[in-house]
Backbone as ProteinMPNN parsed JSONL, in Angstrom:
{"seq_chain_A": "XXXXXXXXXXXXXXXXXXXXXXXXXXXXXXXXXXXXXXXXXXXXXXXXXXXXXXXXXXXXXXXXXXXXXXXXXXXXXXXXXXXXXXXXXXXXXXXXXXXXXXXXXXXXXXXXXXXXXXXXXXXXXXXXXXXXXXXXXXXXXXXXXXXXXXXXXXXXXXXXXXXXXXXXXXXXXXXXXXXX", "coords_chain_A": {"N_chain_A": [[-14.816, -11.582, 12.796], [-15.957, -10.059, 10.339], [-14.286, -7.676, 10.033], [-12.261, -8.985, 9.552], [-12.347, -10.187, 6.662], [-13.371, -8.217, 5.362], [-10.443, -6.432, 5.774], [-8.724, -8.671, 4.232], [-10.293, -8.63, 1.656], [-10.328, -6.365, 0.9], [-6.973, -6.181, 0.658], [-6.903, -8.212, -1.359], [-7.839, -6.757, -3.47], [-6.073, -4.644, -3.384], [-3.959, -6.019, -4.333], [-4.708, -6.738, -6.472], [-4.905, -4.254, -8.082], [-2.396, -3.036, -7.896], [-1.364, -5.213, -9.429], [-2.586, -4.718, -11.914], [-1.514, -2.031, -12.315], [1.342, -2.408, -12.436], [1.344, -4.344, -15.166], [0.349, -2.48, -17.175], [1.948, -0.415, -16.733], [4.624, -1.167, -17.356], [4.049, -1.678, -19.804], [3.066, -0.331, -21.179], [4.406, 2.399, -20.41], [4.505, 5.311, -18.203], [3.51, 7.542, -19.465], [2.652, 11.013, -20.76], [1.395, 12.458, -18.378], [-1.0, 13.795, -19.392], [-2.807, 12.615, -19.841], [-3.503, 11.776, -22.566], [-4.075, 9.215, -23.449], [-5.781, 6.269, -23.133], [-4.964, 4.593, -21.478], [-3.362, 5.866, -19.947], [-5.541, 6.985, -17.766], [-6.568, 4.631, -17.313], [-3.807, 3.954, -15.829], [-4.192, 6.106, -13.476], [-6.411, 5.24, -12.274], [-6.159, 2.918, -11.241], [-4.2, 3.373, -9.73], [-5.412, 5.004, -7.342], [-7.244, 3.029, -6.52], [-5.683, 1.252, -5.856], [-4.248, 2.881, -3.85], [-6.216, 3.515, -1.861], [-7.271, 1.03, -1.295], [-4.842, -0.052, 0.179], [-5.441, 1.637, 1.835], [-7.385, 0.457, 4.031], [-6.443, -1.974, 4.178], [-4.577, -2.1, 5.645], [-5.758, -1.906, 8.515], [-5.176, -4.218, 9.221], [-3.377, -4.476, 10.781], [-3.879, -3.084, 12.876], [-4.001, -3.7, 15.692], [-1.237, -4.361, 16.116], [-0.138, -2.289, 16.17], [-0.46, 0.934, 16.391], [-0.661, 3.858, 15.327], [0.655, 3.885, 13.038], [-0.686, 2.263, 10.944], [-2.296, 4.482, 10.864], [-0.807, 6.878, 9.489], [-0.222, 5.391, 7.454], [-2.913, 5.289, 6.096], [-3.881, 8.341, 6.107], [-1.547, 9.532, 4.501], [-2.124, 7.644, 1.862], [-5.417, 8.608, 1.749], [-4.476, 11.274, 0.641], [-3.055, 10.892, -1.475], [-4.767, 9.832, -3.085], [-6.053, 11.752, -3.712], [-4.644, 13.773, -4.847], [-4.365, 12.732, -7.062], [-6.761, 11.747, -8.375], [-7.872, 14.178, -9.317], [-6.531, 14.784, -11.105], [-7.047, 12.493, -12.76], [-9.683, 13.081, -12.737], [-10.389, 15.841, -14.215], [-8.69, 15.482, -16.883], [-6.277, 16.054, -16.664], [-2.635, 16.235, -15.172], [-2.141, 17.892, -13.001], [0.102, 21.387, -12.011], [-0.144, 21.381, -9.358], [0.451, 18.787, -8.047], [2.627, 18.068, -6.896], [1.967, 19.335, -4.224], [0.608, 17.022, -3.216], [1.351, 15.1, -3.975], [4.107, 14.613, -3.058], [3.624, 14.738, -0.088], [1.683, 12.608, 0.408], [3.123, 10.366, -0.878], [5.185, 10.123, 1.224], [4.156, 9.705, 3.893], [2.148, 7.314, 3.459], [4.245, 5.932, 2.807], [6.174, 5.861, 4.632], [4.646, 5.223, 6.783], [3.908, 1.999, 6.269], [6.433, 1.266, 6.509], [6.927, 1.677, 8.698], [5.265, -0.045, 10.061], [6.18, -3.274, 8.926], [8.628, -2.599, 10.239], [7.517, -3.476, 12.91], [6.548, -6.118, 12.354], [9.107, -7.438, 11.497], [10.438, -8.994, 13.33], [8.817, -11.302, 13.845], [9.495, -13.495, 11.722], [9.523, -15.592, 9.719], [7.163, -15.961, 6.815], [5.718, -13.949, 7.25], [7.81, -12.443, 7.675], [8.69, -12.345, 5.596], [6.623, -10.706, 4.391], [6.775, -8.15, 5.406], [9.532, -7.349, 4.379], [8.781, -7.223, 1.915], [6.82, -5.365, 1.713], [8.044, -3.133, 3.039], [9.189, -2.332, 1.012], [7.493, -2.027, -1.204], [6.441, 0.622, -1.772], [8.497, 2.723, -2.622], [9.563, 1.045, -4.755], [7.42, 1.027, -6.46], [7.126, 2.847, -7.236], [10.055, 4.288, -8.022], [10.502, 1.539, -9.623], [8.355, 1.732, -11.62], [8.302, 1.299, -14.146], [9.639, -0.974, -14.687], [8.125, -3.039, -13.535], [7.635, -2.58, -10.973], [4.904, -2.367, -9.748], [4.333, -5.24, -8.958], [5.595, -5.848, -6.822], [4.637, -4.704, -4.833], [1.846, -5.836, -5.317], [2.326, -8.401, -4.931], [3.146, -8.33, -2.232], [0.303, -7.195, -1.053], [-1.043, -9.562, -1.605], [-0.706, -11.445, -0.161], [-1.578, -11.062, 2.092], [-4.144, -10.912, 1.799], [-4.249, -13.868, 1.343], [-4.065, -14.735, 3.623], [-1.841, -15.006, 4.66], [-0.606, -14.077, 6.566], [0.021, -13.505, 10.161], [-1.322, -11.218, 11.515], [-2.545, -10.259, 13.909], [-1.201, -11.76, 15.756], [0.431, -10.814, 17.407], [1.661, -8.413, 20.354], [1.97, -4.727, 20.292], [4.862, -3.451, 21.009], [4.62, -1.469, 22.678], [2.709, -2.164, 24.069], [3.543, -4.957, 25.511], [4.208, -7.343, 27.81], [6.106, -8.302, 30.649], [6.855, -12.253, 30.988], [5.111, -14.032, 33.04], [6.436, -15.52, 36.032], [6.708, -18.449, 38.038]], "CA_chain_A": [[-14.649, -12.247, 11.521], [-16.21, -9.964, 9.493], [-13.421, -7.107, 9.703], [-10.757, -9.749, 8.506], [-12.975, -10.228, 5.556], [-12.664, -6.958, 4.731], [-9.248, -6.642, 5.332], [-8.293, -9.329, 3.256], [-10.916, -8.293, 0.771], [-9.445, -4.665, 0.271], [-6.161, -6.775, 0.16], [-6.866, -8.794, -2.504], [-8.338, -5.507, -4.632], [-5.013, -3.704, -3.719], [-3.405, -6.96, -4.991], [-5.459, -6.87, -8.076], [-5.185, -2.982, -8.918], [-1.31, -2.981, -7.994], [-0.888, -6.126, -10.488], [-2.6, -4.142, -13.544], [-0.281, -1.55, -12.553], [2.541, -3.736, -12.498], [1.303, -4.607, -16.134], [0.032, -1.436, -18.115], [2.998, 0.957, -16.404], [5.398, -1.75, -17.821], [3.407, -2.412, -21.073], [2.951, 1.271, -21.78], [4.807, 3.731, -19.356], [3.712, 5.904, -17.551], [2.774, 8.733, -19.989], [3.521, 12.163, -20.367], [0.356, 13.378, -17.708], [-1.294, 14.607, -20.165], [-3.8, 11.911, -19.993], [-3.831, 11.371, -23.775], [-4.107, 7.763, -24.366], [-6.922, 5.192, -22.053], [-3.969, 3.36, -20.738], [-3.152, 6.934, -18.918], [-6.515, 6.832, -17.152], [-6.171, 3.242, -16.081], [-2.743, 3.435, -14.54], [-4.952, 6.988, -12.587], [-7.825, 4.839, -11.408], [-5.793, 1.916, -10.677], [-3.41, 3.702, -8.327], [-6.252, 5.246, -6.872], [-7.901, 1.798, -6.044], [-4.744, 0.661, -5.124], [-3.809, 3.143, -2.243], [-7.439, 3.425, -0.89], [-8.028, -0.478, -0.96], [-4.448, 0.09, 1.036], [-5.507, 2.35, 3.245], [-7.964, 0.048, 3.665], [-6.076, -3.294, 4.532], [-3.438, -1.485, 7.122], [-6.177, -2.411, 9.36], [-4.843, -6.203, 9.984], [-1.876, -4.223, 11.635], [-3.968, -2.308, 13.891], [-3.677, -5.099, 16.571], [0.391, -4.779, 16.452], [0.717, -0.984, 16.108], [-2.072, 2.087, 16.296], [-0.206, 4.899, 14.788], [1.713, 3.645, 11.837], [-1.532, 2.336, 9.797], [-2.828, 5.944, 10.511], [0.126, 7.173, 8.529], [-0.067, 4.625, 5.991], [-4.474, 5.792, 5.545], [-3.376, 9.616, 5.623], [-0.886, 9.149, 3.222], [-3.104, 6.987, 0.907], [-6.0, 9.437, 1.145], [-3.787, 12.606, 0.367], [-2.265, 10.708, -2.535], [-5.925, 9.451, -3.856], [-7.253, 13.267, -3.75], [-4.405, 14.199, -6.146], [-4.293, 11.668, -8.46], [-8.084, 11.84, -8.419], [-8.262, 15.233, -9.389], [-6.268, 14.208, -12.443], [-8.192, 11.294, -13.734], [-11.175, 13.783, -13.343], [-9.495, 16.873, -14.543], [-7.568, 14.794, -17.835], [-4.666, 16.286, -16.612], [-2.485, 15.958, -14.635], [-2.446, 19.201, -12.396], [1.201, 21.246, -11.611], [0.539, 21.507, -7.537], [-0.216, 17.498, -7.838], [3.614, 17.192, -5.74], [2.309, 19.522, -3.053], [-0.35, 16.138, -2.35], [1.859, 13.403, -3.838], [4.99, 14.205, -2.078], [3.309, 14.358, 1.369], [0.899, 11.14, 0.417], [3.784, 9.519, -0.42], [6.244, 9.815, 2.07], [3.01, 9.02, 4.704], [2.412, 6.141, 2.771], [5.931, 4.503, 2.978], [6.597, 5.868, 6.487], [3.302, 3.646, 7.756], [4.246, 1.107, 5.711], [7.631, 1.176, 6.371], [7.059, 1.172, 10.555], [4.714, -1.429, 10.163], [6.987, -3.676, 8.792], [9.579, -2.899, 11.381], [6.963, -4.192, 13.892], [6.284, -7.463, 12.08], [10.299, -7.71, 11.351], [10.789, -9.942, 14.777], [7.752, -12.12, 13.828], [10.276, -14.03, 11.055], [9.048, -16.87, 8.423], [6.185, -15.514, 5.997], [5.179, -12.241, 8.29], [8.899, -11.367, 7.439], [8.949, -12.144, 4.287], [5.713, -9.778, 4.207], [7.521, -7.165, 6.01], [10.32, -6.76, 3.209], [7.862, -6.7, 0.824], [5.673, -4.047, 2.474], [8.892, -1.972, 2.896], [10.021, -2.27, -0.795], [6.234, -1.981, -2.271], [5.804, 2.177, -2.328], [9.78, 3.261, -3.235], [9.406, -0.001, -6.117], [6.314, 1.168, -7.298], [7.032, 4.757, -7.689], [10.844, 4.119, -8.777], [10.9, 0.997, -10.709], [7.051, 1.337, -11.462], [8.545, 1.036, -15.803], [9.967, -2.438, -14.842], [7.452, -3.944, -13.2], [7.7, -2.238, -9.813], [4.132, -2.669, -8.722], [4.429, -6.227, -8.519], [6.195, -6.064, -5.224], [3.471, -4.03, -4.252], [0.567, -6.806, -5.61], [2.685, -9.749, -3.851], [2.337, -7.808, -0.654], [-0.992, -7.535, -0.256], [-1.77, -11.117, -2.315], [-0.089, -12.201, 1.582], [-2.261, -10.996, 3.082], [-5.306, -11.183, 1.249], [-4.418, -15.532, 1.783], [-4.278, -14.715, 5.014], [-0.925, -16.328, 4.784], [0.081, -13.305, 7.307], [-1.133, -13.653, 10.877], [-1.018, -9.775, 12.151], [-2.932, -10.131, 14.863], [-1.326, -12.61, 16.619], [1.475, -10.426, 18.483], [1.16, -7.271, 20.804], [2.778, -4.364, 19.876], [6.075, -3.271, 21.64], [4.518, -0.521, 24.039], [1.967, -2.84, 24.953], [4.098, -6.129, 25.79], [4.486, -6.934, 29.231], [7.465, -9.662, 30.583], [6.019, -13.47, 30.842], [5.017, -14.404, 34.333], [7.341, -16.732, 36.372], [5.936, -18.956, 39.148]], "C_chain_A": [[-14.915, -11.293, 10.36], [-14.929, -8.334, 8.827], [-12.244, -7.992, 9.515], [-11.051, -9.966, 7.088], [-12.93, -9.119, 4.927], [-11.827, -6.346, 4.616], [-8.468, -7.386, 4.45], [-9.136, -8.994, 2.291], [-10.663, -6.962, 0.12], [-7.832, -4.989, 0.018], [-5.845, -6.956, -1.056], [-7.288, -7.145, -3.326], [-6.523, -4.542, -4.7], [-4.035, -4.122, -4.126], [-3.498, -6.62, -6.096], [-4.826, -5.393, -9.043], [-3.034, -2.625, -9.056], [-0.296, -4.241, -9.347], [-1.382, -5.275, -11.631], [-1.972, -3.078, -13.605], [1.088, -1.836, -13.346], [2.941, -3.976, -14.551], [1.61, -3.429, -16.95], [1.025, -0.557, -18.07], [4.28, -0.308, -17.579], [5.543, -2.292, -19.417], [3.602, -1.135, -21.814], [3.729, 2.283, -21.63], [3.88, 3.936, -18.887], [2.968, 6.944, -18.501], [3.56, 10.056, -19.921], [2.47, 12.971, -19.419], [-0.141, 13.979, -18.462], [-3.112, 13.723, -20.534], [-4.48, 11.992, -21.948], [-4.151, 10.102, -24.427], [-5.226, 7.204, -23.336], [-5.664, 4.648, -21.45], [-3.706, 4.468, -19.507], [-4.186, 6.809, -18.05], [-7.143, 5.379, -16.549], [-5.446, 3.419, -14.998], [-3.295, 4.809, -13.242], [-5.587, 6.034, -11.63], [-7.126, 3.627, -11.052], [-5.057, 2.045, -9.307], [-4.444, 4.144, -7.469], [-6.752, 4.126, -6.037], [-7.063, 1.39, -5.385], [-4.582, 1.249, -3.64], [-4.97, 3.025, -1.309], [-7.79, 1.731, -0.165], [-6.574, -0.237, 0.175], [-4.645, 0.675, 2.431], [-6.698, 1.678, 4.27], [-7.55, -1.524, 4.887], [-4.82, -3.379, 5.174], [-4.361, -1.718, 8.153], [-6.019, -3.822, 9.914], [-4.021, -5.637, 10.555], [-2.469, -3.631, 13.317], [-3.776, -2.785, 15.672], [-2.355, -4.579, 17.294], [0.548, -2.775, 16.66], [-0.153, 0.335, 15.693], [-1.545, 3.282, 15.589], [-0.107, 4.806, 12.866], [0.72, 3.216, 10.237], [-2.201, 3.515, 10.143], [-1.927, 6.678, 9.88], [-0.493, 6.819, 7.209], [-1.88, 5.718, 5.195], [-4.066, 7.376, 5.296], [-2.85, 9.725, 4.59], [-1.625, 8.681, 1.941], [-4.25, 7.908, 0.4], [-5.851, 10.772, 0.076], [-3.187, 11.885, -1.108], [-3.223, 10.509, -3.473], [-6.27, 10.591, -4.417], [-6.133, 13.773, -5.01], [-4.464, 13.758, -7.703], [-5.455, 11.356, -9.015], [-8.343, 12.89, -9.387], [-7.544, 14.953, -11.278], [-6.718, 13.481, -13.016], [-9.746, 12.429, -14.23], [-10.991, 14.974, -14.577], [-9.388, 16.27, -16.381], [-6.508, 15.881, -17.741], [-3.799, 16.598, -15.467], [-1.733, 17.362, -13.756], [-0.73, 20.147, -11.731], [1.029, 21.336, -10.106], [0.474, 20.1, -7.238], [1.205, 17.223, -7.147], [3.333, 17.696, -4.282], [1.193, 18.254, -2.315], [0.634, 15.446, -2.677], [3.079, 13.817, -3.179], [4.46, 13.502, -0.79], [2.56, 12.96, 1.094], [1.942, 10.591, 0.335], [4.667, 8.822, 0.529], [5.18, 9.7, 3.092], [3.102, 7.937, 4.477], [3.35, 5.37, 3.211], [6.243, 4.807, 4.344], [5.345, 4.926, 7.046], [3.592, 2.569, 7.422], [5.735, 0.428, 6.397], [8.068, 0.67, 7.901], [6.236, 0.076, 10.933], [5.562, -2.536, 9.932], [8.396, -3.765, 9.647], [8.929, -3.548, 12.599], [7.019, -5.537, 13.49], [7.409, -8.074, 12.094], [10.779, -8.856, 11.856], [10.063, -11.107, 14.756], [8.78, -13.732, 12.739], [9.187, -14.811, 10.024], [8.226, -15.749, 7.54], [5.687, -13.799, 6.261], [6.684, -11.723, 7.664], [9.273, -10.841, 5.996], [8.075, -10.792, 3.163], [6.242, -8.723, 3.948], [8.956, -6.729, 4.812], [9.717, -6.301, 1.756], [7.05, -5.529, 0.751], [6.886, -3.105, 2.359], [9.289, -1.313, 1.611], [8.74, -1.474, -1.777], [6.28, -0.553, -2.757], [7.257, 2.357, -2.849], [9.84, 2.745, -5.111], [8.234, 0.284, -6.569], [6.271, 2.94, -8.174], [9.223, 4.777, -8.658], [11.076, 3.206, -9.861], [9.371, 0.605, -11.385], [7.336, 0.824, -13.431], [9.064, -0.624, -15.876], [9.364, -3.472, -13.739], [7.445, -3.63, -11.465], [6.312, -2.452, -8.925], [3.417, -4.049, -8.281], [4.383, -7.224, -7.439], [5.175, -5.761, -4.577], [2.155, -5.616, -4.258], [1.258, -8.016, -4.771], [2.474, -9.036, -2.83], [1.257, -7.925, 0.019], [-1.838, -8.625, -0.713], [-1.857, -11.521, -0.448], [-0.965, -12.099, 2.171], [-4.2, -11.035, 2.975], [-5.669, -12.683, 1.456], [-4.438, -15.729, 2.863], [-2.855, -15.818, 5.678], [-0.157, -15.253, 5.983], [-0.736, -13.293, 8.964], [-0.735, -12.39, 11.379], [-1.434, -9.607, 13.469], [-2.387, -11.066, 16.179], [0.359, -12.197, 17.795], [1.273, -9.145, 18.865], [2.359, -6.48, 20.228], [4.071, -4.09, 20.539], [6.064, -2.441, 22.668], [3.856, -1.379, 24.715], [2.093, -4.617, 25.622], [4.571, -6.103, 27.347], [5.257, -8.786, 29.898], [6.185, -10.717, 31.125], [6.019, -13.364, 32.827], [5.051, -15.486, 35.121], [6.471, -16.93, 37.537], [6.766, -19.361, 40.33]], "O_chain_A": [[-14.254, -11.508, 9.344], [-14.768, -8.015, 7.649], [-11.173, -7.426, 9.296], [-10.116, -9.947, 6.287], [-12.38, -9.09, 3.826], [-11.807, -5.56, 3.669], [-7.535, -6.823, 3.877], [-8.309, -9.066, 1.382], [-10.822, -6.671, -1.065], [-7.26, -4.213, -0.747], [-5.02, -6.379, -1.764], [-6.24, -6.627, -3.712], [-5.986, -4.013, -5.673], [-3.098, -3.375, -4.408], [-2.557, -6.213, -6.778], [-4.438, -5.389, -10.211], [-2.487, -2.126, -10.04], [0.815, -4.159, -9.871], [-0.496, -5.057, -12.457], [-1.643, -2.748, -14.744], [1.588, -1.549, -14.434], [4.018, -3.879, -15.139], [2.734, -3.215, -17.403], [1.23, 0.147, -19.058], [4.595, 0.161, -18.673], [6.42, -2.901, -20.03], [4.207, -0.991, -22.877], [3.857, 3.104, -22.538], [2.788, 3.368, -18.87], [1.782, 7.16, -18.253], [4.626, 10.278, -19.348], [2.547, 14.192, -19.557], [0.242, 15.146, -18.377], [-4.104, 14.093, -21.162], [-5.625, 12.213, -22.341], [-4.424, 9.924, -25.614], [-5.531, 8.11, -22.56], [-6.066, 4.021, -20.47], [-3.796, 4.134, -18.326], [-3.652, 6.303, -17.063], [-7.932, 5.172, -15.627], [-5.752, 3.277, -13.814], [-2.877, 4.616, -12.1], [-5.355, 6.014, -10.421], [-7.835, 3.115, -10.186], [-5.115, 1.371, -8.279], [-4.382, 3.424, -6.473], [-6.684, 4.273, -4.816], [-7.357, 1.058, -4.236], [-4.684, 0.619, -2.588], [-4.852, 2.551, -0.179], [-8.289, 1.376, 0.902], [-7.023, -0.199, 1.32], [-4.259, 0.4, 3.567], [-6.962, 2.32, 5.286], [-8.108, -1.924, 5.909], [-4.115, -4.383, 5.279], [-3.669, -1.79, 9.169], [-6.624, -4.365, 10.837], [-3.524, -6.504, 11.273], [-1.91, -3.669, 14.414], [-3.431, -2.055, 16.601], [-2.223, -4.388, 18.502], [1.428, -2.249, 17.341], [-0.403, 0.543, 14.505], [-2.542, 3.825, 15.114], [-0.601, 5.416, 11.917], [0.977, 3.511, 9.07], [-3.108, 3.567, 9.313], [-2.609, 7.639, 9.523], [-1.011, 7.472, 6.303], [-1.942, 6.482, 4.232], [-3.923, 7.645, 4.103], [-3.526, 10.018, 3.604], [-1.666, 9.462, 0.99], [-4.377, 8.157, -0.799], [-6.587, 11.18, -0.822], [-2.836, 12.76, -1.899], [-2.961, 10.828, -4.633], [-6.772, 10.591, -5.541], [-6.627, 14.143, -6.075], [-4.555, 14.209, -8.845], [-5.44, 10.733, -10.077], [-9.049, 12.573, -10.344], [-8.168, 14.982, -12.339], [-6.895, 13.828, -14.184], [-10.442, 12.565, -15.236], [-11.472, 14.86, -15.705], [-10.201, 16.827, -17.12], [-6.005, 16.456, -18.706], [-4.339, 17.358, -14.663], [-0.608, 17.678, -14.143], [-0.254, 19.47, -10.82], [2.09, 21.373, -9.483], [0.425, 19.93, -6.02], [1.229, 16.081, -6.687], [3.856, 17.184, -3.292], [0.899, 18.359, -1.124], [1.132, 14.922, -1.681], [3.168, 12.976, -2.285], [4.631, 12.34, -0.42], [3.047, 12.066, 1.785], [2.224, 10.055, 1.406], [4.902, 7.626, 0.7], [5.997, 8.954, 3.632], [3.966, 7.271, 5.048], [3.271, 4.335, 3.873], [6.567, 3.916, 5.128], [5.491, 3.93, 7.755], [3.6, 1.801, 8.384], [5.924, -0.754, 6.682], [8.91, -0.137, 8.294], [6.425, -0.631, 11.923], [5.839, -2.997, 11.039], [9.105, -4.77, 9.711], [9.678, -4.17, 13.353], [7.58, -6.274, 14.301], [7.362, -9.214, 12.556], [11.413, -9.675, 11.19], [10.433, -12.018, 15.497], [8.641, -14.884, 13.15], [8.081, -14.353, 9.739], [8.68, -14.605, 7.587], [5.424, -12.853, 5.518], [6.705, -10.596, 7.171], [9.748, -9.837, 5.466], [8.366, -10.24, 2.102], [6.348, -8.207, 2.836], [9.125, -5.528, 4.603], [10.018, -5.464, 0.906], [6.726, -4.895, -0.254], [6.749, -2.213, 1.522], [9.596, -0.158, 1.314], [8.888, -0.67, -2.696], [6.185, -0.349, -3.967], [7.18, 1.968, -4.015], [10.009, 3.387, -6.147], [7.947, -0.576, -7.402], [5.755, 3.644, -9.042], [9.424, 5.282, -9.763], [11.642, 3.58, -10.888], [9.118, -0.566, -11.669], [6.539, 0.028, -13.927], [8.924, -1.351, -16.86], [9.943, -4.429, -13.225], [7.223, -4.598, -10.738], [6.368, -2.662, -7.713], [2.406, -4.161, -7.588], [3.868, -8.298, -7.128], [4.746, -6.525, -3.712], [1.781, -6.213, -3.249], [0.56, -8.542, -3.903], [1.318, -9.14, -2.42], [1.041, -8.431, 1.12], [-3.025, -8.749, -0.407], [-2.841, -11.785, 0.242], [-1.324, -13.021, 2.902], [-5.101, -11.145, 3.806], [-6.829, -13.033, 1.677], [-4.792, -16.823, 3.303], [-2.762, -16.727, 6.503], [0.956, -15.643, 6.334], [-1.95, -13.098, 9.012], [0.432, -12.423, 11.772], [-0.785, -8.869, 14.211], [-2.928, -11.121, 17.283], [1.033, -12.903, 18.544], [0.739, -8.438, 18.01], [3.395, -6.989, 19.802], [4.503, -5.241, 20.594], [6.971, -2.381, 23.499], [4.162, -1.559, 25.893], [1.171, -5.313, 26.046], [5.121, -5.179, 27.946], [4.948, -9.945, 29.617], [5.063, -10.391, 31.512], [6.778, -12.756, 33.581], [4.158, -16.333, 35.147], [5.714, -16.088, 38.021], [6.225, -19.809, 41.341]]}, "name": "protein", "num_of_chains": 1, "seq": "XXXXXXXXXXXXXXXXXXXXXXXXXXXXXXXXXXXXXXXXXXXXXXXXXXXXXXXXXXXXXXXXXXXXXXXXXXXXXXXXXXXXXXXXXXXXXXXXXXXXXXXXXXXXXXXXXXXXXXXXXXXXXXXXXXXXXXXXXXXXXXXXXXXXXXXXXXXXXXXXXXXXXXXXXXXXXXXXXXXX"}
């Protein structure tokens, strides 16, 4: 019980921090990295919160699929440490694509194979699962029109626990029903 509580509890936060995304990137921009304004050093510490509380609440998957949320946490850390270094820094550093490329494309590849596991599950889990796929591309491409939205409905899902992850094996470890 008490690691679902903290899965859904790093959920909801990566809900929360991906909704004032959602807002301030759409309210403000993004900036020119230069960390000149407070709104710049929000949308820092928010993404920050965001991928960690992600990396975070890829543990409801671990059940369905052992690899793919170790992606997603790799990814997440590697993307925290640059974007970190900038919030601390105030600025926003030029090797910061040789971490955020690789964090990101981690990131959305865990994300992205998770979601192909849940795919088969259908109703609410699927509806998850498109959302989960969409969240990192839509947060990083349409993050000016409200892109991390997709992202904050994602892990709202699962923060209500309206997603049940645990309740199917994964695809190596499925074994045919047994006839009598």
């Amino acid at each position: 019980m008490t690691r679902e509580l903290i899965v859904r509890g790093a959920a909801a936060v990566a809900a929360g921090a991906y909704a004032l995304l959602g807002f301030v990137v759409s309210w403000k921009g993004t900036g020119a990295g230069e960390y000149a304004h407070a709104y710049e050093y929000v949308i820092g510490y928010a993404l920050v919160i965001a991928v960690l509380a992600v990396a975070v609440a890829v543990d409801a998957f671990r059940s369905r699929t052992t690899w793919e949320p170790l992606l997603a946490r790799i990814g997440a850390v590697i993307l925290a440490v640059g974007v970190m270094w900038g919030n601390l820094t105030g600025d926003e550093v030029a090797w910061f694509a040789a971490l955020g490329v690789p964090g990101n494309l981690l990131l959305f590849a865990g994300c992205l194979v998770i979601a192909s596991r849940l795919w088969p599950d259908g109703g609410r889990t699927r509806v998850f699962a498109v959302l989960l796929a969409l969240s990192q591309p839509l947060a990083l491409v349409g993050a000016e029109v409200g892109g991390g939205f997709v992202a904050c409905a994602a892990w709202l899902i699962v923060a209500l626990g309206l997603v049940d992850a645990s309740s199917g094996l994964t695809r190596d470890a499925q074994t045919p029903p047994v006839t009598a």
